[in-house]
C-alpha positions in Angstrom: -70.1 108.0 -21.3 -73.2 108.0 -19.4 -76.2 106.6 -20.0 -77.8 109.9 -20.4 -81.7 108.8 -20.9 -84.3 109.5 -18.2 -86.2 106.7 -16.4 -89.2 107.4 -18.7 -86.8 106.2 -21.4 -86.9 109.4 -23.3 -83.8 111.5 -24.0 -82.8 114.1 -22.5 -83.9 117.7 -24.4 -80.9 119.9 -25.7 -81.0 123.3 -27.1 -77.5 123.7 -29.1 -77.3 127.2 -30.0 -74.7 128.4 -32.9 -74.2 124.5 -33.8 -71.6 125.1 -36.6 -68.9 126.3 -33.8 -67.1 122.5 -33.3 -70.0 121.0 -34.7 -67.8 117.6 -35.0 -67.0 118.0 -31.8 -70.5 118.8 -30.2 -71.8 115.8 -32.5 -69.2 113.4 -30.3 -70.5 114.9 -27.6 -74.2 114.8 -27.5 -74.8 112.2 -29.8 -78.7 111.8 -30.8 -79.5 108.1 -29.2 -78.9 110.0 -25.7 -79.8 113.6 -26.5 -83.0 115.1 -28.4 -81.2 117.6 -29.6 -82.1 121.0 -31.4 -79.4 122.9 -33.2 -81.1 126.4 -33.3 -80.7 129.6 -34.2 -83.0 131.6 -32.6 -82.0 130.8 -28.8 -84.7 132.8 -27.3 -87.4 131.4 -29.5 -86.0 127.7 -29.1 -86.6 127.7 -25.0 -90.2 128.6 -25.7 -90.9 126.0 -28.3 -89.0 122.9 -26.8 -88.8 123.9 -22.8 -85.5 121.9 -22.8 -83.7 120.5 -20.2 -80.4 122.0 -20.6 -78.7 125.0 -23.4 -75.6 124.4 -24.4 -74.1 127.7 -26.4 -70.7 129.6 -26.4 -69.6 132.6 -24.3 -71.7 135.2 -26.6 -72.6 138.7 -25.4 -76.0 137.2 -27.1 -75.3 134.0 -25.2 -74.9 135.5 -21.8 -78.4 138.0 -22.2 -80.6 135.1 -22.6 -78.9 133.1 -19.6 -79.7 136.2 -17.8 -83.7 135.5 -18.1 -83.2 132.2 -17.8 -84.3 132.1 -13.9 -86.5 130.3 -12.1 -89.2 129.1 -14.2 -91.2 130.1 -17.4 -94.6 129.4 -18.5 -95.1 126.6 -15.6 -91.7 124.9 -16.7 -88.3 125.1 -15.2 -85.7 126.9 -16.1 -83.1 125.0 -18.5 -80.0 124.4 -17.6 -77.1 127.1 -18.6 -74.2 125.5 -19.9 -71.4 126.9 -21.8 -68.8 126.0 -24.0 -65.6 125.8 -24.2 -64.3 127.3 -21.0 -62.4 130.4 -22.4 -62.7 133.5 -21.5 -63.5 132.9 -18.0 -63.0 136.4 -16.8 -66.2 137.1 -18.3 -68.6 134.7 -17.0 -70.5 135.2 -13.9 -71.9 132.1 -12.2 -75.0 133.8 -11.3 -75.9 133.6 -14.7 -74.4 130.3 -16.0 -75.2 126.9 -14.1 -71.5 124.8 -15.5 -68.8 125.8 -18.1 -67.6 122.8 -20.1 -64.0 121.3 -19.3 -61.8 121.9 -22.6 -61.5 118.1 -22.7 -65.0 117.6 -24.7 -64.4 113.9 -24.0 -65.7 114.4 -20.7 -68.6 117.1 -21.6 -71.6 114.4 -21.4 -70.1 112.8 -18.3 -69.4 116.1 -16.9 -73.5 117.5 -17.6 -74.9 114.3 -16.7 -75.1 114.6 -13.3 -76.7 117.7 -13.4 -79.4 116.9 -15.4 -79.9 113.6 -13.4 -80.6 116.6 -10.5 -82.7 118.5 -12.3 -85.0 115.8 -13.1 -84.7 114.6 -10.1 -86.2 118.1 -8.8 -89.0 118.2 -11.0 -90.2 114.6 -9.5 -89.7 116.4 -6.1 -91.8 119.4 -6.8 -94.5 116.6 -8.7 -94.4 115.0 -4.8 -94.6 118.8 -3.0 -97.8 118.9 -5.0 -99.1 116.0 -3.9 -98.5 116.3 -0.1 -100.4 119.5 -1.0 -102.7 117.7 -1.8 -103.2 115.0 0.7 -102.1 118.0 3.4 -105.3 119.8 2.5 -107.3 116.4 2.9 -105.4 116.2 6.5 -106.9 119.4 7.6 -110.5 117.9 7.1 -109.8 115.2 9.8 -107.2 116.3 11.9 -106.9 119.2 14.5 -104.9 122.3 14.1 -102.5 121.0 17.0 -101.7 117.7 15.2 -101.1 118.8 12.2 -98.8 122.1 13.7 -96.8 118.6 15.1 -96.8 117.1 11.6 -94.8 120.0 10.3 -92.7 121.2 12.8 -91.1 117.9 12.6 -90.6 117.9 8.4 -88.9 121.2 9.2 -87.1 120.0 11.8 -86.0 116.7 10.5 -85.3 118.5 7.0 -82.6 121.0 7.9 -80.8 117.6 10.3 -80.4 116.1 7.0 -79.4 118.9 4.7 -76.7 119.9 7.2 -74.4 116.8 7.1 -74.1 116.9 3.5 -73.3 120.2 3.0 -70.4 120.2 5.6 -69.2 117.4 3.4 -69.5 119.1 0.7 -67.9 122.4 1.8 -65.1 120.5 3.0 -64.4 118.6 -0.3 -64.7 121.6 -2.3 -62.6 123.3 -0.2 -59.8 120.0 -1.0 -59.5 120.2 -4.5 -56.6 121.6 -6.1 -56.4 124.6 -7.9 -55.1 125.1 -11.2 -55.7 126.6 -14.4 -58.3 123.9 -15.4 -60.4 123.6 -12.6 -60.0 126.9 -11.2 -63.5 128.0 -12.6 -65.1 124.7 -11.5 -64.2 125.4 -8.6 -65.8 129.0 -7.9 -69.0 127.3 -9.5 -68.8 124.5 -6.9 -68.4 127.4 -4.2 -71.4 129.5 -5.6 -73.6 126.6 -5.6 -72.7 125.7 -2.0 -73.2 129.4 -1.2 -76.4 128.9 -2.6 -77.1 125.9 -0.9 -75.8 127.1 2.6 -78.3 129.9 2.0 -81.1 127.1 2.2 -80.2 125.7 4.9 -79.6 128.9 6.7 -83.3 129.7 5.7 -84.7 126.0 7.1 -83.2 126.6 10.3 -84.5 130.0 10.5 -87.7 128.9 9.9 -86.9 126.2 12.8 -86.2 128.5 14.9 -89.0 131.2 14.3 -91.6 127.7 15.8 -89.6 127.5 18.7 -89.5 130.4 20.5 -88.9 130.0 24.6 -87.9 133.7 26.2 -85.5 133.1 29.1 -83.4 135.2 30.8 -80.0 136.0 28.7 -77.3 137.6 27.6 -77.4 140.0 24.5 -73.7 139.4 23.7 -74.1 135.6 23.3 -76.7 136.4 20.4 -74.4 138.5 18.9 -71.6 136.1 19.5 -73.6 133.6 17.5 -74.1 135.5 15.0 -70.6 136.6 14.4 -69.8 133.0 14.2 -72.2 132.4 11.5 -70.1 135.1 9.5 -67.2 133.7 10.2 -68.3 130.3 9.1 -70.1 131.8 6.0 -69.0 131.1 2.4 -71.6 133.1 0.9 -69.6 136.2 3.0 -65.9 134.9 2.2 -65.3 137.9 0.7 -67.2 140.7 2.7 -67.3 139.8 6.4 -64.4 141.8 6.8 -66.8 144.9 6.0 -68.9 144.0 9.3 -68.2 145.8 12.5 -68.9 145.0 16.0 -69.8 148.0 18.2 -70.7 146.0 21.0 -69.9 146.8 24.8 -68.0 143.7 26.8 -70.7 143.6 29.3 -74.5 144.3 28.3 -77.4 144.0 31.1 -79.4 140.4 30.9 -82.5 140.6 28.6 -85.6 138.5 28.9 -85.3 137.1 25.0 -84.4 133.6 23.1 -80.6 133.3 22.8 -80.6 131.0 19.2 -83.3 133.2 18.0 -81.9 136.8 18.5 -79.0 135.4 17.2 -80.8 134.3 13.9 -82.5 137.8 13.6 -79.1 139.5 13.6 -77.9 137.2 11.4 -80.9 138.1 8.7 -80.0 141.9 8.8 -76.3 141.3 8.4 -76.5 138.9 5.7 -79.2 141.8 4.6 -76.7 144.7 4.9 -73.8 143.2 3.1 -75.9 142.1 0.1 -77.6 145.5 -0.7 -74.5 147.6 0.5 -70.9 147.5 -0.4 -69.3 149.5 2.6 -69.2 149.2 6.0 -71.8 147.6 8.1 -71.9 148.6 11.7 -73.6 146.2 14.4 -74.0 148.1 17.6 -75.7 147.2 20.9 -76.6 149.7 23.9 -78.2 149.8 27.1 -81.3 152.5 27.3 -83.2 152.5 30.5 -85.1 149.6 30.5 -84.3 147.9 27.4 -81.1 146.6 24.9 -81.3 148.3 21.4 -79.2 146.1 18.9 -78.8 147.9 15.5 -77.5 146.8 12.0 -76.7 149.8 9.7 -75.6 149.8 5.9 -74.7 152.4 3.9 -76.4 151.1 0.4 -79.5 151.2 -2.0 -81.6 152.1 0.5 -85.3 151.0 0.6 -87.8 153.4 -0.3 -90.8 154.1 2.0 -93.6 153.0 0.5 -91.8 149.4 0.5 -90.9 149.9 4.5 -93.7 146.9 5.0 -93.4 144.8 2.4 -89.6 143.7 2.3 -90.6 141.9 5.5 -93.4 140.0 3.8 -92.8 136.2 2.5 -90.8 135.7 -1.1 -91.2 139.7 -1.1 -87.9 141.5 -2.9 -87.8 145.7 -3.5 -88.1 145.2 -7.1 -88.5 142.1 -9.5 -85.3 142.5 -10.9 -83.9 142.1 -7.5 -84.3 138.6 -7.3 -81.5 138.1 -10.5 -79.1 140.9 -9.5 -78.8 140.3 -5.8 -80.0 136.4 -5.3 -81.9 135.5 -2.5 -85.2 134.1 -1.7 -86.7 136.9 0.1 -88.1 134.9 2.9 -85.5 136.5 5.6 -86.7 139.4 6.5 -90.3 137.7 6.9 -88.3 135.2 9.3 -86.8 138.2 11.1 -90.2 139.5 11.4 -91.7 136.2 12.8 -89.2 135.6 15.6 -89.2 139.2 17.0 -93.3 139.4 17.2 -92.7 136.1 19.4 -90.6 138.5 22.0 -93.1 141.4 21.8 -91.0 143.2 19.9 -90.6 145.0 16.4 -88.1 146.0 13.7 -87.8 149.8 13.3 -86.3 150.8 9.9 -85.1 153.7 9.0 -84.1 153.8 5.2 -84.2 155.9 2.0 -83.1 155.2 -1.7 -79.4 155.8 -1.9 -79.2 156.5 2.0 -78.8 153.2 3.6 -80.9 151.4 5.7 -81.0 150.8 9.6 -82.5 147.9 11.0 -83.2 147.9 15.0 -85.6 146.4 17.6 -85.1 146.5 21.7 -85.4 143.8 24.3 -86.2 144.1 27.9 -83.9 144.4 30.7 -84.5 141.8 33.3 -83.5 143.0 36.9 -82.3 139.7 38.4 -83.0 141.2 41.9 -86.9 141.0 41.4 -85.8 137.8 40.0 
């Protein structure tokens, strides 16, 4: 087993919820030198009290309602852990709502949790730091110039996404080894979700990379749609769905005065966009009018309604707070989108209604290379 206790030296906090299910076997487990636990009745009223580190709980209808509000954070803390016991059935559980199911071998359950509560500790020290370069960031700005301290951040951005990117091609490619079977089948589609998940960040970092480094040149509109089709191709979060996405794209578009990477990135944020709020075809299309390329990404789902036409492109901005838990996401895209196209002197037109779809477009100028 692992040595489960923090480096404070105190246990780790566990919520058991209907204990008397394999309570001998729970009590192997989780025994009480490494775990403070707290076999509970009242699951709900347990996170509030004790704010633990992990819950560990059947597969309950009641179960799997209080994972469900068990996002982000509550009252300042962060969110516990979801785990759930044993495996079966596993045609009911969703990962969205449930961070590991056990193995059957309950052997292996503290080894198998351990490393996940090793991260989430290890996060809470993190956001403890974020505070405090906060902190000494807001000192900065009483001695240093605007300039140096743009220079300061562009290369934590920068140097950031660098090192979240090898890790998670190692990661993707590992997952992508192991073997499939009945036992690890579920672990599995966890492992993909969470590298999904992760992907997403890193998709997001080098968004936000790209949103600081704007240089307009003279280009090609089909090599930022190229780019962006090769994201979806490469895309886990899209396994599933990329086949949905169609390319309505003429062989031969005029040059455009625009940034090749961050076109490319925009169009990337409304397909990733369409194919999470939409569950039929999304159309991509490109055209030459007069003076200027129109690219266009169209959906045929929920719709946004109008008085939220300006928002959804605000930061951490979502449609509706339930949003957040049924579709995922950490509503900074569209903000990036946003961002990147004011750089080219451009803007999104949208064109959306509940239940009608949305259509996302913006235009770029032609460049006539014989005034060139």
């Amino acid at each position: 087993m692992f040595n489960s206790v923090s480096d404070d030296s105190h246990p780790y906090t566990l919520i058991i919820f209907a204990a008397p299910y394999a309570a001998d076997v729970l009590d192997d487990a989780f025994p009480g030198d490494c775990y403070a636990r707290h076999n509970v009745d009242d699951l709900e009223s347990a996170v509030e009290d004790y704010h633990p580190d992990a819950v560990v709980a059947p597969c309950t209808p009641e179960t799997m309602a209080v994972f469900h509000t068990l996002a982000g954070t509550s009252n300042g803390h962060a969110a516990p852990l979801r785990i759930l016991f044993p495996p079966e059935p596993t045609a009911t559980i969703a990962p969205g709502n449930v961070d590991m199911v056990l193995l059957e071998n309950a052997a292996v359950w503290s080894a198998q949790l351990e490393p996940l509560l090793a991260m989430r500790a290890e996060n809470a020290r993190l956001r403890a730091d974020l505070a405090e370069r906060n902190r000494e960031l807001a000192q900065l700005r009483e001695t240093h110039t605007d300039g140096e301290l743009e220079m300061i951040k562009t290369l934590i951005v920068n140097n950031v996404g660098h090192e979240l990117r090898t890790p998670l091609l190692q990661i993707k490619a590992a997952v992508k080894a192991l073997p499939r079977n009945r036992t690890t089948e579920t672990q599995i589609n966890f492992a993909e979700t969470a590298t999904a998940r992760l992907e997403e960040v890193v998709q997001n970092i080098t968004g936000l990379m790209q949103s600081r480094n704007i240089h307009p040149d003279i280009t090609l509109p089909n090599d930022s749609i190229e780019l962006a089709r090769r994201w979806l191709k490469n895309s886990w979060k899209h396994t599933k769905e990329r086949q949905r996405v169609v390319f309505n794209v003429p062989p031969h578009l005029p040059p455009v005065m625009a940034d090749k990477r961050g076109i490319g990135t925009v169009i990337q944020i409304f397909i990733d966009n369409a194919l999470k709020f939409s569950q039929d075809e999304v159309i991509v299309t490109a055209v030459a009018e007069k003076d200027h390329v129109r690219l266009t990404v169209q959906d045929f789902g929920i719709g946004i309604p109008p008085e939220d036409h300006q928002r959804i492109f605000e930061t951490f901005i979502q449609i509706d707070a339930g949003t957040t838990r049924h579709f995922d996401g950490l509503g900074v895209g569209l903000a990036l989108a946003r961002t990147i196209l004011e750089k080219h002197d451009t803007c999104v037109k949208l064109i959306s209604a509940p239940g009608e779809g949305s259509i996302f477009s913006f235009t770029l100028p032609i460049v006539d290379l014989h005034a060139v």
